[in-house]
N, C-alpha and C positions, 0 to 999 in steps of 0.2 A: 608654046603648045602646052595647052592643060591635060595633067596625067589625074586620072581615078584611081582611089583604091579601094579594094574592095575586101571584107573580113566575112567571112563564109563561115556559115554554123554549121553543122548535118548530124546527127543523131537519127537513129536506129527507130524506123515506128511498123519494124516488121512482126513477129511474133514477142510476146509479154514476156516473157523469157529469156528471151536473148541473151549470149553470153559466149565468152570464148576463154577455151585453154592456153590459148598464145597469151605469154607474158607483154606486159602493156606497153616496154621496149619498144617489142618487135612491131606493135600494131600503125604501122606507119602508113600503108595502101590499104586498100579495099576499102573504100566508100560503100553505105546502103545504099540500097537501088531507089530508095526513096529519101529524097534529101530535101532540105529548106535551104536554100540560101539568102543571106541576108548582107546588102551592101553597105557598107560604114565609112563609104567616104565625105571629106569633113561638108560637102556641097549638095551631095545627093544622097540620100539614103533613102536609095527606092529598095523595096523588097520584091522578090521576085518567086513568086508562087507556081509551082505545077499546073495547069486549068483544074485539074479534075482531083486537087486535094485544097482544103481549105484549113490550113494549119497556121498557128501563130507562131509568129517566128521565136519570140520571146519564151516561151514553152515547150518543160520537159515533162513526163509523165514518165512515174515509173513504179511499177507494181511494190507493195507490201510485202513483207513476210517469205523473203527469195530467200530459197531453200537448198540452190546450187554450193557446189566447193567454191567454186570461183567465184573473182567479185564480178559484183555485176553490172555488164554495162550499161552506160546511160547516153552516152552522143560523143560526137566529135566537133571542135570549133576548129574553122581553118581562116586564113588572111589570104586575100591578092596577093599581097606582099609576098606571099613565101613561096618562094620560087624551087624552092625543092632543094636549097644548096645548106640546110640546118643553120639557114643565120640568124634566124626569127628565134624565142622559147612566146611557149605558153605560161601563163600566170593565170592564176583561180581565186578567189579567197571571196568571203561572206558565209555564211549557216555552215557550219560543218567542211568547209577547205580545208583541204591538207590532212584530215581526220576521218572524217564520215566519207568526201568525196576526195580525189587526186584525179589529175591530170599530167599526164604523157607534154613534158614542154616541148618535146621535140614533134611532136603528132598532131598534140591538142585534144585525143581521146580521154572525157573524163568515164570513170568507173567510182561506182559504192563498195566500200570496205566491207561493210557490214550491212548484216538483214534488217530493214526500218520496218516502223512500226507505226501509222497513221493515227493510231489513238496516242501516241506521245506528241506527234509533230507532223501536221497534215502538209504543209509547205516549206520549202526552202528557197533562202533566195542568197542568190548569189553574182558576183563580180566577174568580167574574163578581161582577159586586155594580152595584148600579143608586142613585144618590145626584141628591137635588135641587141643580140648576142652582144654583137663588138663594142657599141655603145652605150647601150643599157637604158636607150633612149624609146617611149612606146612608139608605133607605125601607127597604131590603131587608138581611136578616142575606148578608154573603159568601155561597157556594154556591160548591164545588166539585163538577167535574167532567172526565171523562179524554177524549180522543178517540183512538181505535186507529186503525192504519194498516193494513188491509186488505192481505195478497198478493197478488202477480201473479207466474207463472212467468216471473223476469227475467232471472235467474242461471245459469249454466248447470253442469254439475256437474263440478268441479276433482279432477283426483290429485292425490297427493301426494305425486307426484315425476314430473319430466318423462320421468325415462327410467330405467329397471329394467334393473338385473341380475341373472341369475338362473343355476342350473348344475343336472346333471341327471346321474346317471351314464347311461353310455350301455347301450342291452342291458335298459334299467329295461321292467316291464310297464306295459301299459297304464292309465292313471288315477293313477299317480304324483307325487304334489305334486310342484309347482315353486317356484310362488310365488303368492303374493297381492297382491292392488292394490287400492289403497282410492280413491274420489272422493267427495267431499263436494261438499253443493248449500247454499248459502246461504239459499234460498226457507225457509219458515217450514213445518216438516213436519206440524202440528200441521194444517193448514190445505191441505183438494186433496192432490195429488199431483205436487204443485210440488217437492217434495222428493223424491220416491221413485226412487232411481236403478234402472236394470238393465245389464247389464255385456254383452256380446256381444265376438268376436272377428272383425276387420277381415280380419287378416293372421295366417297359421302357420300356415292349414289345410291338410293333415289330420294334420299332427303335434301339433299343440295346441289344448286346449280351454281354455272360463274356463266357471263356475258363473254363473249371470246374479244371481245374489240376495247371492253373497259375492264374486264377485271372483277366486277361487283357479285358479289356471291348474295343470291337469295334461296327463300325455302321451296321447297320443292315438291313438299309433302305435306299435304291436311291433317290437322288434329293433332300434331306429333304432344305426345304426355310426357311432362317431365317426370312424374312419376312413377313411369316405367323408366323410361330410361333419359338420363341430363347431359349428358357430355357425351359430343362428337367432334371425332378428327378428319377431318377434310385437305386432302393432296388436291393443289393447286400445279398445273406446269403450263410454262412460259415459254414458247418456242419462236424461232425470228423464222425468215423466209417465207411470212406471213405464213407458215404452219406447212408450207411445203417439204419434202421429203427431202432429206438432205441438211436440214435447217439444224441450227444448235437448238438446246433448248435447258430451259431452269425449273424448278421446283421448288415449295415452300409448303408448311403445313399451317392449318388454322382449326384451332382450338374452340370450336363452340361449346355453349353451356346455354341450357334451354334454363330461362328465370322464372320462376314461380308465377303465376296469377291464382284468385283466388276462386279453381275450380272445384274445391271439393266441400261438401256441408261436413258439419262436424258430426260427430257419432259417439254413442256412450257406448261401453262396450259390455255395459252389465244395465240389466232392467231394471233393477232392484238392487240397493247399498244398504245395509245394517251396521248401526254405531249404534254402542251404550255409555250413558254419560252417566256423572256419581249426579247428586241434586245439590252436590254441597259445589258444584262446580262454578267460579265465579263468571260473570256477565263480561264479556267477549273471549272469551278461552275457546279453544277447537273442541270439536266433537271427531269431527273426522275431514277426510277429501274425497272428492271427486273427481273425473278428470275425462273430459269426450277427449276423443280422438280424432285428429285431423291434417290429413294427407299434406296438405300443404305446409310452407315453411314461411317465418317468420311474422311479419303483420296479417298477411293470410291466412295463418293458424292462430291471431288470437282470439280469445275466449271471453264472454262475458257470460256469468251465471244467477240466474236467480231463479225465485220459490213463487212460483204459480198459484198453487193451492195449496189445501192439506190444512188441516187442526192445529199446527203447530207454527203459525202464520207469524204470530205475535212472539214467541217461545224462541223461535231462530230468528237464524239471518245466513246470509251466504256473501260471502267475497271474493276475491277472484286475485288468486296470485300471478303477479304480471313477468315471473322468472319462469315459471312452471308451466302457468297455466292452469293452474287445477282448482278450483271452488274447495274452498273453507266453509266449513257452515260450524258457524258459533250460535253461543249462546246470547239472548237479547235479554232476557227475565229471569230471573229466581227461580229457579228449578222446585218443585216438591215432590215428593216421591210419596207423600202420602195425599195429595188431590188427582195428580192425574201421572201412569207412568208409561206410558207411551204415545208418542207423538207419530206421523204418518208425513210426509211430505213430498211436493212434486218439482222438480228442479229441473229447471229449464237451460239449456244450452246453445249461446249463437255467436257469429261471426259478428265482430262490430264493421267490418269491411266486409262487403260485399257489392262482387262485380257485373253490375246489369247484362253483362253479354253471353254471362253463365247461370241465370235465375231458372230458361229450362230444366237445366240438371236438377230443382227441386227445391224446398225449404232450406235454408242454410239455418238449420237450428236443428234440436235436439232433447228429448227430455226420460228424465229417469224418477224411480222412485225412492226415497230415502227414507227407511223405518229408522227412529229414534226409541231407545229402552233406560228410560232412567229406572237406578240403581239406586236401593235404598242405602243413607251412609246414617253413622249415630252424629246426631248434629246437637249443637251445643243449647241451651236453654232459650227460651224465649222469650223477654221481658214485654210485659203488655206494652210499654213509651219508649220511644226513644229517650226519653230523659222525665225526668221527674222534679217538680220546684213543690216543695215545700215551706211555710210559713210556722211560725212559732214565736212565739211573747217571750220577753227575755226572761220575765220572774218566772218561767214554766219550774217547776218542780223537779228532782233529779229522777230517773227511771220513770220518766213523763212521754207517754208514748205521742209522737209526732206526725207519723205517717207511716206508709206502708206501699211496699211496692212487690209484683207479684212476676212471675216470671214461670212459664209451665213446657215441657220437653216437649217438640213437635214432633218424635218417632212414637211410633204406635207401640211401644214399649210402656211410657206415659212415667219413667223413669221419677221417680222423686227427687227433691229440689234441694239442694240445702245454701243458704245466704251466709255471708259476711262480709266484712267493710273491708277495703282496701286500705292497712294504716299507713301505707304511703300516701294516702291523701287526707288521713285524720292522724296528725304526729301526735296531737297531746289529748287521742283518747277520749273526745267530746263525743263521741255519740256510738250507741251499738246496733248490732240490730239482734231479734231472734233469728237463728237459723231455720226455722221451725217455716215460720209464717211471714221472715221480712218484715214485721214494724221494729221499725227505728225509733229509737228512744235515747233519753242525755242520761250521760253517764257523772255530767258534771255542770257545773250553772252557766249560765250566757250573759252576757252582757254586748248591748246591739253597741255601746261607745266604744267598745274595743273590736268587734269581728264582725259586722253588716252581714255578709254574706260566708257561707260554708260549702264550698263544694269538697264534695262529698263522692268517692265511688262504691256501686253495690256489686259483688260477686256473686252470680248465681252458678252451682257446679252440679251435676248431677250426681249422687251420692255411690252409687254404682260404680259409675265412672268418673273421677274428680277431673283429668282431665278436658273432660268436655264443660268448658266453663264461658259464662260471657258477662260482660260488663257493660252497664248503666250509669250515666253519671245522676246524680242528686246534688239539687241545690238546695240550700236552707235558707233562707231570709229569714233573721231576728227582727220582729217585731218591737217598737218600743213600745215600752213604759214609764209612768214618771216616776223616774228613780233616784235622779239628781237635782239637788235645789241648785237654785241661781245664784251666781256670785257676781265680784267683780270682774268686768275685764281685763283690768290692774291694779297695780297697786295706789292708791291713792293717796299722798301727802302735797299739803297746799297749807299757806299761810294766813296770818290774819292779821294786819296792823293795828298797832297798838292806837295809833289813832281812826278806828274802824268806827263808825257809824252804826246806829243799833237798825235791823233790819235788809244787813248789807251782805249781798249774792257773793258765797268765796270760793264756792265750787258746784258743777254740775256732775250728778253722780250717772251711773249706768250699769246694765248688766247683761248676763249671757248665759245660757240653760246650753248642756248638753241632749238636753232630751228634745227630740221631736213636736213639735206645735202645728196644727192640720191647720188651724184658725189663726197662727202667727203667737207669739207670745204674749203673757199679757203679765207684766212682773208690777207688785208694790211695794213701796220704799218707808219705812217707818225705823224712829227711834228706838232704839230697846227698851222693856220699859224699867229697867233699873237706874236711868237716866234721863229717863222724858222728861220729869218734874228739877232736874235738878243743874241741867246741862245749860253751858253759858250759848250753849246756838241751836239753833231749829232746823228740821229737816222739813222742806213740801215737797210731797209726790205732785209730778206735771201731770201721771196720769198719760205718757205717753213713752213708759219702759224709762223714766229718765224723772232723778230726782236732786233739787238744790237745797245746799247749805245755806243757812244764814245767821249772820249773829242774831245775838240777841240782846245785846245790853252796847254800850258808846265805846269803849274805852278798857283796852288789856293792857296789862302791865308785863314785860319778861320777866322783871324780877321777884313776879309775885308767880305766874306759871310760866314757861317757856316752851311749852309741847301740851295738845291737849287730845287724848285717845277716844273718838266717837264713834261707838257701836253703834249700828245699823244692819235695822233686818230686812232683809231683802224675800217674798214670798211670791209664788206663782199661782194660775188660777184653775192648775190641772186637777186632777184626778188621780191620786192622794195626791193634797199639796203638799208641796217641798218649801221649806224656808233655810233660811242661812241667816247668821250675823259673821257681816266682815267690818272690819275697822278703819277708818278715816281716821289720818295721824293730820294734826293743823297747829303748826309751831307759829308763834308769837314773834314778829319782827316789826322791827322800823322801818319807818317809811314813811315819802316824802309830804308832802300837800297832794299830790296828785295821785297818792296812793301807789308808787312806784318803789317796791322793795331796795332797802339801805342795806342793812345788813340782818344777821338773827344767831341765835346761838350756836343753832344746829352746823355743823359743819356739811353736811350733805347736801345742801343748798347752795345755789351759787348765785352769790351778790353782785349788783355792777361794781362794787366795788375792786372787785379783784384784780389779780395781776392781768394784763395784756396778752395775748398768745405772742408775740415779742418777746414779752419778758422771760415767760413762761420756754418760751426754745434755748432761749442763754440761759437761764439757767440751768439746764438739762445739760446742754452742752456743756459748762463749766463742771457738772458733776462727773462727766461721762472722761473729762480730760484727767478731773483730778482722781480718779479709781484708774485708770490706764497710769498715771503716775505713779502711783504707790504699790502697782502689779511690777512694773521695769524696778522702780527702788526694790521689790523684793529680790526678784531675778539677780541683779546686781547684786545682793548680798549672799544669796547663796552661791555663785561664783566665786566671789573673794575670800571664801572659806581657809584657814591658814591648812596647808599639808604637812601632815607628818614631819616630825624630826629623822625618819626612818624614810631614803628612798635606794630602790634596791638597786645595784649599779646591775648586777647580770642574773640570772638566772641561775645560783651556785647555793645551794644547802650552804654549804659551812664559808660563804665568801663574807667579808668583813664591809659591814655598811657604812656611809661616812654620814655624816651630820652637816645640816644647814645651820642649825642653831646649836653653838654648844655649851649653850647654858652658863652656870656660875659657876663651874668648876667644881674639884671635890665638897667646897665649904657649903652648897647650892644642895641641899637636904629636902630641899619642898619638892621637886620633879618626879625625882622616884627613891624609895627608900626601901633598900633592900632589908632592912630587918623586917618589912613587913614578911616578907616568904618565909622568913626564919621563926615570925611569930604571929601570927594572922591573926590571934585577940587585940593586937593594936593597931587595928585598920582605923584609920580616921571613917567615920559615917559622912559628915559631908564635907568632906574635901575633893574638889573638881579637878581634873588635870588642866595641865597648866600645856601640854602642848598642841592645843587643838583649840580655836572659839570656841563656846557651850554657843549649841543652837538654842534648846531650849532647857529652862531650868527642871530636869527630871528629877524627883525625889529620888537619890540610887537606891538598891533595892538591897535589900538588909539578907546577907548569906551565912547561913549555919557556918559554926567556927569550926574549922580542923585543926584538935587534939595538936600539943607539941611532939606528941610519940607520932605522928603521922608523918610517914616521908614526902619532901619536898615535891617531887615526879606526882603523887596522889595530887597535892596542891593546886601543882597547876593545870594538870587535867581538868578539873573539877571547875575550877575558873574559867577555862577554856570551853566550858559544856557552857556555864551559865553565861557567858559575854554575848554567845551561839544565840540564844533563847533571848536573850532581854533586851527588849525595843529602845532602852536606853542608852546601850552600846554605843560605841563610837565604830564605824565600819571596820577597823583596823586594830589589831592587837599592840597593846602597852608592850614597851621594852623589858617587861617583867616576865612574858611569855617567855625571855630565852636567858635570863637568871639562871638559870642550870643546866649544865656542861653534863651530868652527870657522874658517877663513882668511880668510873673506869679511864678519867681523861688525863693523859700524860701531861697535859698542860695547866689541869685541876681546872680555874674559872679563869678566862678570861676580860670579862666585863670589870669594867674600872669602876664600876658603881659600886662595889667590894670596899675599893678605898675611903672609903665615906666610915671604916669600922676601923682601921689602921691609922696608927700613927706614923708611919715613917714614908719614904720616898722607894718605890720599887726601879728596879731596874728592867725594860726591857729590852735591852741589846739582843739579848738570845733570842729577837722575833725573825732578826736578821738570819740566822740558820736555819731557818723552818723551809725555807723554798719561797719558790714567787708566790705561791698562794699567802703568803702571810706580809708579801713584799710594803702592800700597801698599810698594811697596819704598822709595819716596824717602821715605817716614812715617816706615820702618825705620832707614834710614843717614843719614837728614837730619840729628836728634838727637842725633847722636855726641858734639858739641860740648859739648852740653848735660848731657849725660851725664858726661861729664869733670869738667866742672866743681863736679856734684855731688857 
């Protein structure tokens, strides 16, 4: 026999509400009156419906936002199986088991812990299953099923922006977008009218509207001026339950700003402007401003101005500053205050934008009048030229008047003039003028070959006032004159072979004039005539600025002349002529058959004979080695210079110096000889010292004698001055500078140069007592003995 079994659901679908104080324990009995059941056995699962409800078995519903102490119920699941004896538990799990939802395992009643919330979590879904106690084995296959969360108008309906900006041109018709506002409701729209916004207007009435279905805010009001008034705030509110009573609702504010168009003509706000300008004022400087006025802002309020009519057409100008706005009116011309001092003018004022939909409202322009008053200033001198060129012949004469330049005050004052040169542009004083009258005259002579052109500046200063002064330049052009004869254009030496042929071409001559030729030059070439008749060669003019030597006889000899000097006078065909004699030098050489120069006396000539530039480099070279050789031999000799017999071991006044070379002993008289200190009329004259090479052989210098009554100390001072002084000196002082000890020495003289006047052998043992200072000396002459002996 086949047994069914059957898994029974039943949940609560009596009031939204529902809820009990009885702990979930206790909730064992009491089924709703309205139940689902649903069969789950493994063959049949028919569900079994009430006729007169149509509920899905699989579905829970349970309201939002429960506001009871208690949790709140949701359903009960029950089994065939459970026969009332607690051997069955309930099991739950999926969305929120165990947490959000619990279930009674002994009942099967689940309950919500806590208040849900549909805008976090519209559905839940979840597991049931029903398994025996003792075995832990299920009865029932799982069964899934969801519970939905029910709406409630909780939310209230949000923009989506706190606060809106919005612009509008001004002057716009009626119903003109502005702007749009959006607010969203979180309620679930699907569901009532929990969702359903409508829009309405708080604040802006009666310049602005909003659409209640979109949100869109337009104008409301004709004409509105931004010029009365720009900025308006507009309360926007956003209520759900499509605007029914009861309904949440939001707000938001919108900032409009009504934008300029260009409704206003510009405007001067004075009939009439007065400016006074000096005449000295230069060409585009201000005189003054102007400035219309106009309501609007930005490219709607710019300005262009200009000058209509008026006398002063030419005289101004106007422009138009693009920060300001305001019309400049400068000056175009040279002001005079003594032709004309008042000028009248009409100045015009307009929109360069302008908006055809506001041309009723009138002209968009504007005009005034502007009186101009020039003002007399003291202005500086007038010179009739801008500049002045003057011409002048070089031979002009000194205090030679040249020109004259004229300059008169344009103030009706009619101030007098007085001139002079600027010698910063005349440094060396060529030229003056009178103050008087401005002619310029030389102060000193010209010459066009040295200075063409002279500029020159004129000062003209009013006398009254020096200050007011102006300058003209002047030019001079030197005119020429024939001043200069012709010469050559160089030097000319040329030879002539000794085996020359009579009538034989040996040079072509030429020449060159500093002076100016309008017609080209025209120079002739002739002998001098203190040589025409006598000369062994002939000169012909070609007659085209250019003239040839020729012999005149077969056959020169060098040995009988070797150089021959031919005057030639060179003359022009100006106006006074100029002449010259320059000289043609023609040295006598040999030379081949062919007439090909061998050699000739003159050394300034160069023969093919000569050396090779080959040659000519070695040799140079070999000179250039052997002067660097005998620059290092010198070098090397003054190096090898012999040193002193004297070198100092320490830095000690009174320390004992030793000797590299010590001579020939006492018998050795020629080194130094002490009687000369003792008697300085027996100085040998030329006797050279012996301890030093002589660099060069200097005559020694011949010293006044000191007296035998003169003490020794005088002596050598005196020698010690003249060593000082005399280029013949040896850098270093003779062993004779320290010959004396002085009157007061316990020791009297210790120099062994002494011994050279004694006969006998001294003893120094006693050097050995003096201390170490004397240590090395007593080393020196202690050994004497020992010495001997060797």
């Amino acid at each position: 026999m086949r047994t069914y079994h059957f898994f029974w659901i039943l949940f609560w679908v009596g009031h939204p509400y529902q809820s009990s104080s009885t702990p979930l324990s206790k909730r064992t009995s009491g089924f709703p009156e309205n139940t689902k059941v649903l069969d789950l056995s493994r063959n049949n699962r028919n569900v079994f419906n009430r006729a007169k409800r149509s509920w899905m078995w699989n579905q829970f519903f349970l309201l939002e936002e429960y506001t009871g102490s208690d949790y709140q119920y949701v359903g009960k699941l029950h089994s065939d199986q459970d026969k009332g004896d607690g051997s069955l538990k309930y099991i739950l799990s999926g969305d929120g088991a165990g947490d959000l939802f619990i279930i009674n395992e002994n009942t099967g009643d689940i309950q919500a812990t806590r208040r849900l919330d549909r805008e976090e979590k519209p559905v839940y879904i979840l597991r049931a299953q029903a398994i025996n106690k003792r075995t832990g084995r299920p009865v029932e296959p799982e069964s899934e099923f969801v519970i939905k969360i029910h709406d409630i108008n909780d939310n209230e309906p949000l923009f989506t922006k706190d606060i809106y900006n919005a612009s509008v041109p001004e002057m716009s018709d009626v119903g003109t977008f502005v702007v749009q506002v959006t607010a969203t409701d979180a309620d679930d729209p699907t569901y009532g009218n929990s969702a359903r916004v409508v829009y309405s207007i708080l604040q802006g009435q009666p310049y602005f509207s909003v659409e209640s279905e979109s949100g869109i805010i337009k104008t409301a009001l004709l004409n509105m001026d931004r010029e009365n008034r720009e900025q308006y705030q507009v309360v926007i509110q956003a209520k759900d339950m499509g605007g029914q009573m009861g309904g949440l609702s939001g707000t938001t504010t919108v900032n409009i700003t009504l934008t300029d168009v260009n409704d206003n003509p510009p405007h001067f706000p004075q009939s009439a402007y007065q400016f006074k300008v000096p005449e000295s004022a230069p060409l585009d400087s201000p005189v003054g401003r102007i400035k219309a006025s106009d309501a609007d802002v930005g490219p709607n309020a710019a300005m262009e101005y200009s000058i209509i009519e008026g006398d002063g057409l030419e005289m101004f100008g106007v422009i138009t500053d693009k920060e300001t706005q305001e019309g400049i009116v400068t000056v175009k011309k040279a002001l005079d205050f003594e032709k004309k001092r008042q000028f009248t003018l009409k100045v015009e004022a307009s929109n360069p934008h302008v908006d055809p939909r506001f041309l009723y409202l009138g002209p968009f322009k504007d005009t005034t009048t502007v009186r101009i008053q020039v003002e007399d200033v003291d202005e500086p001198p007038v010179f009739s030229r801008p500049a002045y060129i003057l011409e002048v012949k070089e031979d002009v004469q000194i205090n030679a008047v040249i020109g004259t330049v004229t300059a008169r005050d344009p103030d009706s004052a009619k101030n007098p003039i007085k001139y002079s040169v600027d010698r910063h542009t005349d440094m060396d004083r060529i030229f003056n003028i009178d103050s008087g009258n401005g002619s310029i005259f030389t102060s000193k002579l010209l010459d066009r070959e040295t200075v063409l052109w002279h500029n020159i500046t004129v000062i003209a200063s009013e006398i009254n006032n020096p200050k007011e002064s102006s300058r003209v330049p002047v030019f001079i052009k030197v005119l020429d004159v024939n001043d200069n004869a012709p010469e050559f254009p160089m030097f000319y030496e040329t030879y002539v072979c000794e085996n020359a042929k009579a009538e034989q071409l040996i040079q072509t001559l030429s020449a060159v004039d500093k002076d100016d030729a309008f017609g080209g030059h025209k120079f002739s070439f002739s002998l001098a005539p203190e040589v025409a008749s006598s000369s062994n060669f002939t000169l012909q003019d070609n007659r085209d600025n250019t003239a040839g030597i020729y012999t005149k006889r077969t056959r020169y000899s060098r040995h009988e002349m070797n150089m021959y000097l031919l005057p030639v006078v060179i003359s022009d065909n100006e106006y006074p002529i100029q002449s010259s004699t320059e000289t043609v030098t023609i040295r006598v050489c040999a030379c081949d058959q062919r007439g090909k120069m061998l050699s000739c006396n003159a050394e300034a000539l160069i023969h093919p004979t000569g050396l090779s530039t080959g040659a000519l480099i070695a040799i140079l070279l070999c000179i250039i080695i052997l002067l660097v050789t005998v620059v290092l031999f010198a070098a090397l000799r003054r190096q090898r210079k012999k040193e002193p017999l004297i070198i100092s071991k320490e830095d000690i006044r009174d320390n004992i110096v030793s000797y590299n070379d010590e001579g020939g002993g006492e018998e050795d008289t020629q080194a130094f000889d002490i009687g000369t200190l003792r008697n300085p009329e027996a100085i040998e004259d030329n006797k050279l010292r012996r301890d030093i090479v002589p660099e060069t052989l200097f005559m020694p210098r011949r010293t006044p004698v000191v007296r035998d009554n003169t003490d020794v100390r005088d002596f050598i001072s005196q020698r010690l001055k003249e060593n000082d002084t005399d280029p013949t000196a040896p850098p270093y002082d003779s062993l004779a500078t320290y010959a004396y000890e002085g009157n007061g020495s316990v020791a009297e003289s210790l120099s062994s140069l002494e011994s050279v006047t004694t006969d006998g052998d001294q003893d120094y043992d006693y050097l050995s007592d003096w201390g170490p200072r004397f240590k090395k000396l007593a080393d020196m002459y202690g050994g004497t003995d020992s010495d001997k002996d060797s």
